[in-house]
C-alpha positions in Angstrom: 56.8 -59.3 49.9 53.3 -60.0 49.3 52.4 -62.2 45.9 48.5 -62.6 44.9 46.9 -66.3 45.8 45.9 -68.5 41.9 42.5 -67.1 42.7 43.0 -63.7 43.0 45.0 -64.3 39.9 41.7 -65.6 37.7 39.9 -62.4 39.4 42.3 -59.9 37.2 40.4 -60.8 34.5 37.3 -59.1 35.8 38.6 -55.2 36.6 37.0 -54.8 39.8 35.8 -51.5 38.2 33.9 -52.7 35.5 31.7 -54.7 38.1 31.2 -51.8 40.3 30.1 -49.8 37.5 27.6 -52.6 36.7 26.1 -52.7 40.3 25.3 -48.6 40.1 23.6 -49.1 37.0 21.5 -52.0 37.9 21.4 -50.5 41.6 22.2 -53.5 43.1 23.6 -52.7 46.3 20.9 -50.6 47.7 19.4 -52.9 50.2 22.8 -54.7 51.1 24.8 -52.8 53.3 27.3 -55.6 54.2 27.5 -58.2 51.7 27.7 -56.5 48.5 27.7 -57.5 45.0 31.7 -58.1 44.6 31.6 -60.7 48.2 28.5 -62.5 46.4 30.2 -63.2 43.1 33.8 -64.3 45.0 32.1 -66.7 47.5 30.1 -67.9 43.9 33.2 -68.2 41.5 34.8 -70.0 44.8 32.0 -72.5 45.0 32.5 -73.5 41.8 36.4 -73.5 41.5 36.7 -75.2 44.9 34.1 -77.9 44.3 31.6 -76.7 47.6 28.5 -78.8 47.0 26.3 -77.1 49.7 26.3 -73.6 51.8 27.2 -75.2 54.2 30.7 -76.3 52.6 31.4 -73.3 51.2 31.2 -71.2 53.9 33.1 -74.0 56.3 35.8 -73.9 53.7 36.2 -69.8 52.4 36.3 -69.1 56.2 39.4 -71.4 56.6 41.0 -69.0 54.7 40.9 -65.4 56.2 44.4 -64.1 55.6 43.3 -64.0 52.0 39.9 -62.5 52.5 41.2 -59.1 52.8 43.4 -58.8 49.2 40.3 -61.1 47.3 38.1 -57.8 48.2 36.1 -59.4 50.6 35.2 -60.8 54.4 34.2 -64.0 55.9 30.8 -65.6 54.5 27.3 -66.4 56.3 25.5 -69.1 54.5 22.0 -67.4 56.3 23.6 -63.8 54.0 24.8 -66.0 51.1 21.0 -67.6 50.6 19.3 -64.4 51.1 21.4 -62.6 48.5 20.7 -65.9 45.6 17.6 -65.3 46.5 17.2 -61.3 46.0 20.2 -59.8 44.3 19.7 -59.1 40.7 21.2 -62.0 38.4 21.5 -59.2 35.5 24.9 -58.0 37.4 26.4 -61.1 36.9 25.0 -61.4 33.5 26.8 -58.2 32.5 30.2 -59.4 34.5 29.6 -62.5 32.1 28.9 -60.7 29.1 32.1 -58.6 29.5 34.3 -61.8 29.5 32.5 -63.3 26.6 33.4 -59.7 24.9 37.2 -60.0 26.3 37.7 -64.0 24.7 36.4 -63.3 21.6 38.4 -60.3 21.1 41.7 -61.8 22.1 40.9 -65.0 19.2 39.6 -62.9 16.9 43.3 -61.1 16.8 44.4 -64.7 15.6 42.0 -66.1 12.8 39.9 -65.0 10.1 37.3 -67.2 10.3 34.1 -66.4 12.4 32.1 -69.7 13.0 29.5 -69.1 15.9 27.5 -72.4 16.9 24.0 -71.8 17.8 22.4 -74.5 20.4 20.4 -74.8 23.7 20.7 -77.2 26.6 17.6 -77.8 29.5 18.6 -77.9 33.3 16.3 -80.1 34.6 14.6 -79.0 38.3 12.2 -81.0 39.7 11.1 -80.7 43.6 10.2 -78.5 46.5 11.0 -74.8 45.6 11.8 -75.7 42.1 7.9 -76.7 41.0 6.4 -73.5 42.2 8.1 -71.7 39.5 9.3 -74.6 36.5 5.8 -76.6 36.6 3.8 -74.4 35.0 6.3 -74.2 31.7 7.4 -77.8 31.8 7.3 -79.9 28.5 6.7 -83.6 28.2 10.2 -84.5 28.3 12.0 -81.1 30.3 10.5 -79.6 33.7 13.3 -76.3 34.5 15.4 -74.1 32.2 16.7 -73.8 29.2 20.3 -72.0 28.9 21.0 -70.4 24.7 24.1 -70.4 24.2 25.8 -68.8 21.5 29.4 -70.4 21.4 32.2 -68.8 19.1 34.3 -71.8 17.5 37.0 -69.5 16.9 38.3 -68.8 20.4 36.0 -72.1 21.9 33.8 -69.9 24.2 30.6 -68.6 24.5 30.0 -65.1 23.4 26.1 -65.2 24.1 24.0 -66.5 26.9 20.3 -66.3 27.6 17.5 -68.2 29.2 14.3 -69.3 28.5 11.5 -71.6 30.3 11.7 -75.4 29.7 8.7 -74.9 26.6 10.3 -71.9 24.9 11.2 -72.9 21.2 15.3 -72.4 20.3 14.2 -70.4 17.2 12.5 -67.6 19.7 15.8 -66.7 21.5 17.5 -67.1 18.1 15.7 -64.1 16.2 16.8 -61.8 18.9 20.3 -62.7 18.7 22.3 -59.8 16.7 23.7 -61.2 12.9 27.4 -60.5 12.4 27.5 -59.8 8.6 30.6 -62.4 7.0 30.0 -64.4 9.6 29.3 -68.3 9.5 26.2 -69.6 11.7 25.8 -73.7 12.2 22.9 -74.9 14.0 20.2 -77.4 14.2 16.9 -78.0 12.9 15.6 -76.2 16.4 16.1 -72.6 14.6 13.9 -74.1 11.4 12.7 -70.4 10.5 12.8 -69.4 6.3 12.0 -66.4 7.2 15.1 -66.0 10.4 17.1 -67.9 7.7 16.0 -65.1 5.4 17.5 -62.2 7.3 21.0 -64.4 7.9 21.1 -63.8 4.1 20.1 -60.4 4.1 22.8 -59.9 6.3 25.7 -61.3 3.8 25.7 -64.0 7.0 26.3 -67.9 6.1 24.4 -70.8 7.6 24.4 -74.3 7.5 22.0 -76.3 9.6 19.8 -79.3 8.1 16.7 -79.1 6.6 13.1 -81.0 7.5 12.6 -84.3 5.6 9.0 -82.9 4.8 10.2 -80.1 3.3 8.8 -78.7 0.1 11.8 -78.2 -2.4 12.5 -77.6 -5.9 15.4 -78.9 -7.6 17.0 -76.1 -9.7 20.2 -78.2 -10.8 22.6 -80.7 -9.6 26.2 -80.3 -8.8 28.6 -83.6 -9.8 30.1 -85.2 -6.2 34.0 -84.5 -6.7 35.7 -88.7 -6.8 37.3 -87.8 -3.1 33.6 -87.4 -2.0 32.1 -90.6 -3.5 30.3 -92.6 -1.1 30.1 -89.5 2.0 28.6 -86.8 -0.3 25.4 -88.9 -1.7 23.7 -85.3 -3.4 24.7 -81.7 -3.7 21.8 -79.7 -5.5 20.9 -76.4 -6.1 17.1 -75.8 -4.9 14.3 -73.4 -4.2 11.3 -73.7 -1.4 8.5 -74.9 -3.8 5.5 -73.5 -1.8 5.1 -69.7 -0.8 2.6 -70.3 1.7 3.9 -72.9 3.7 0.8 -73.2 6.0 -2.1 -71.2 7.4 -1.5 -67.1 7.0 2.7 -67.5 6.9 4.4 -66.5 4.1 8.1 -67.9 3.1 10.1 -64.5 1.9 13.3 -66.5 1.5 13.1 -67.1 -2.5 17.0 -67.0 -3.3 18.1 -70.6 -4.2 19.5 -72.7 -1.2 22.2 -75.9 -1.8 21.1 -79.0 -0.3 23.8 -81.7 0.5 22.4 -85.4 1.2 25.6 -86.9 3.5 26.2 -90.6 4.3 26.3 -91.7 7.8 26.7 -95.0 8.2 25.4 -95.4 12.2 22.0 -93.9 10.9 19.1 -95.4 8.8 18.8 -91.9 7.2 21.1 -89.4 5.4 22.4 -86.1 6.7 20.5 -83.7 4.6 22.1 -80.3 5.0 21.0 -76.6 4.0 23.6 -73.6 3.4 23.5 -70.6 1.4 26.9 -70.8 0.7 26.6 -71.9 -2.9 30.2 -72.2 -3.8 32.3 -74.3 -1.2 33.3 -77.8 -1.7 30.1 -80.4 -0.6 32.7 -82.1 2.1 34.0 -78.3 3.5 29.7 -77.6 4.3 29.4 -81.2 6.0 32.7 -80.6 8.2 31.3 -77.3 9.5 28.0 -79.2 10.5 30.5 -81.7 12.3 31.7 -79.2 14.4 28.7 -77.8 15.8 28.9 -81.3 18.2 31.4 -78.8 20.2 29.2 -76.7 21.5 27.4 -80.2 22.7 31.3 -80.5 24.2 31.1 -77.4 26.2 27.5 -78.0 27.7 28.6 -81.3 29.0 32.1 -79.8 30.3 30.1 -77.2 32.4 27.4 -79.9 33.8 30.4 -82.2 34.8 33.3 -80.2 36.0 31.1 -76.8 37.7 28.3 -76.8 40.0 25.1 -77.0 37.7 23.2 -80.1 38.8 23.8 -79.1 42.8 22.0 -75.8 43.7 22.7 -73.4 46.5 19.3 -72.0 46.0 15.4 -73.1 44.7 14.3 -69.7 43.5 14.4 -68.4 39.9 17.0 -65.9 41.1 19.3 -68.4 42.9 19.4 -70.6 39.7 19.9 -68.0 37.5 22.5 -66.1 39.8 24.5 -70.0 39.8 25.0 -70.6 36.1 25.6 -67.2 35.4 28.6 -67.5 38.5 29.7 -71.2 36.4 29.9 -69.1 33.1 31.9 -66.4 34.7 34.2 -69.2 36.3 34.6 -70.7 33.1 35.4 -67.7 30.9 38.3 -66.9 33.7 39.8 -70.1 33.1 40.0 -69.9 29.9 41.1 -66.8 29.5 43.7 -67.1 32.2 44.8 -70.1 30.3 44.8 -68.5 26.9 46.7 -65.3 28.3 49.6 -67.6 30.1 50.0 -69.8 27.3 49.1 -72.7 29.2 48.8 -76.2 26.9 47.2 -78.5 29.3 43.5 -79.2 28.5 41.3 -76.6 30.5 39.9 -80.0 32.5 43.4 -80.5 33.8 44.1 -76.8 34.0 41.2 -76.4 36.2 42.4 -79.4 38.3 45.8 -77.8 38.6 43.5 -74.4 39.9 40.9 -76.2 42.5 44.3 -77.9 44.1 46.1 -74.6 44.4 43.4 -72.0 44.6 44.3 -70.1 47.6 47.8 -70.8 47.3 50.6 -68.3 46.0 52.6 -69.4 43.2 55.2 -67.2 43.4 55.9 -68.0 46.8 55.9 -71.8 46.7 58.4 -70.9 43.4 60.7 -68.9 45.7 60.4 -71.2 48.3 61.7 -74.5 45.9 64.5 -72.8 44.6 65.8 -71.5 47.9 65.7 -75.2 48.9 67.4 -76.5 45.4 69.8 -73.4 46.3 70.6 -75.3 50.1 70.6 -78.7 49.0 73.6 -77.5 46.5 75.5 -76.0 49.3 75.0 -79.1 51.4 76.4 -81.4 48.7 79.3 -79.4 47.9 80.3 -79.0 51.4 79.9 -82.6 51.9 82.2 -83.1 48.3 84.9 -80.7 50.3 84.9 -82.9 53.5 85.5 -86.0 51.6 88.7 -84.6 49.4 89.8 -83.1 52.9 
């Protein structure tokens, strides 16, 4: 009886369906006759699962493997076809494939919990070089030359559940005012989406925020709250203030006029305080400052993807390749965990994807049927070896 290979089994998680309908909508067949859409996104997820760090590589190594071409959905790879396709194929089926996912994680933990903390952030990719500068020099920054990915990443089921890209000299806050406000929900980010206005509509739209305000920035005090004795020394202020100046600057005009809290917070490895904004004028000064800590973890997952998938190594210098590769390492990610999530698997998702990559194209169920048929003989052979001896 045939049983389905560990990658085949991540694949389930994607209904082939879904994708197909994706590639009529966005058309993105139509000059491909052999190597479609489905074979570029399974020789993609397989160089990042498998660790290929060239085309080369990856086609050497998915080739090996043709018995499981045909139940994967697929055929044996060119890496000629594979560089064409990064460099032509439309990126925005692989977005939507991604976007599904992101929809399927965040419903299964939403089931769960009650509490709906999204973490807002951006991290650059740098790409310097031939094929890289004719399209990355022109938007470079003094520090970044490249992309930068947005990420919106959903605390409550530690995924992402947005992602979008930007040139290297695009501000955060730009990508951020597009992004759709989920009324009740809690937003944490940085002083990169430092927007009155933007923070304006999180209000309008019964959303909570906390990021950090300016040092420069022009505030009235309205009233002081008293630091509770289990927050001596961490919480140095917790006030009640209003932005002193309408007209911040030039022709802008501040319409956020509702009071804010700001919460000045100890940290001892800095020369200066923490000093936090919120709209949430009720909660506990320490409560505010903890959901600030944990916008690090969205730092946690950008590192996790540059060291463990194939984000620093490109299979392609055009826009389209790049975009087509990160989009594959999100899609690669949000399988793993959601395969891991679905089995109930309690290993970290770094040694869960270890345990994958060494087993990829094996079949689990197999290799399980195969130990217990040999536990199965090596109990017969000791109990006819037991009979001999009382003979």
């Amino acid at each position: 009886m045939f049983r389905i290979s560990r990658f085949h089994d991540l694949l389930k998680a994607l209904p082939r369906g879904v994708f197909d309908r994706a590639v009529v909508q966005q058309d993105a067949d139509s000059h491909s006759r052999r190597f479609t859409s489905w074979d570029h996104l399974v020789a993609m997820l397989y160089a990042h699962l498998s660790g290929a760090g060239s085309l080369r590589e990856l086609e050497s190594s998915f080739n090996s493997q043709p018995n499981h071409h045909y139940h994967l959905g697929t055929s044996a790879i060119r890496r000629s076809t594979l560089a064409e396709a990064n460099g032509r194929r439309c990126p925005e089926v692989f977005a939507q494939a991604a976007q599904y996912l992101m929809a399927c994680t965040s419903r299964q933990q939403r089931r769960d919990t009650k509490e709906l903390l999204y973490l807002l952030d951006s991290t650059s990719i740098t790409l310097k070089g031939s094929g890289f500068d004719d399209w990355t020099l022109s938007d470079r920054t003094r520090r970044t030359q490249g992309v930068k990915v947005h990420v919106q990443y959903a605390n409550h089921c530690a995924a992402p559940v947005d992602c979008r890209f930007s040139a290297a000299n695009v501000n955060d806050i730009e990508v951020g005012k597009s992004l759709e406000i989920e009324p009740y929900a809690t937003y944490v980010f940085d002083k990169g989406y430092c927007d009155y206005n933007w923070w304006a509509r999180l209000e309008e739209n019964k959303a909570r925020f906390v990021t950090r305000f300016k040092y420069n920035a022009g505030l009235k005090v309205l009233s002081s709250r008293e630091v509770a004795d289990g927050e001596q020394g961490v919480i140095l202020q917790d006030e009640h203030v209003r932005f002193a100046h309408r007209h911040p600057g030039g022709k802008r005009i501040n319409h956020y006029e509702k009071p804010l809290r700001r919460i000045v917070v100890h940290r001892p490895e800095h020369d200066r305080p923490l000093i936090l904004a919120t709209n949430d004028l009720e909660s506990p000064a320490a409560d505010i400052a903890e959901l600030y800590r944990r916008r690090w973890r969205i730092e946690l997952f950008f590192k996790w993807i540059k060291q463990h998938l194939k984000i620093k190594q490109f299979l392609g210098r055009s826009e389209n390749a790049v975009r087509i590769q990160i989009l594959c390492a999100l899609i690669s990610y949000l399988l793993l965990s959601l395969h891991r999530m679905l089995t109930g698997e309690k290993k970290s998702l770094w040694m869960f994807m270890v345990e994958v990559r060494s087993t990829l194209l094996q079949r689990p169920e197999i290799e399980v049927e195969r130990y217990r048929k040999r536990q199965a003989q090596k109990q017969e052979i000791e109990q006819r070896q037991g009979q001999l001896f009382l003979a």
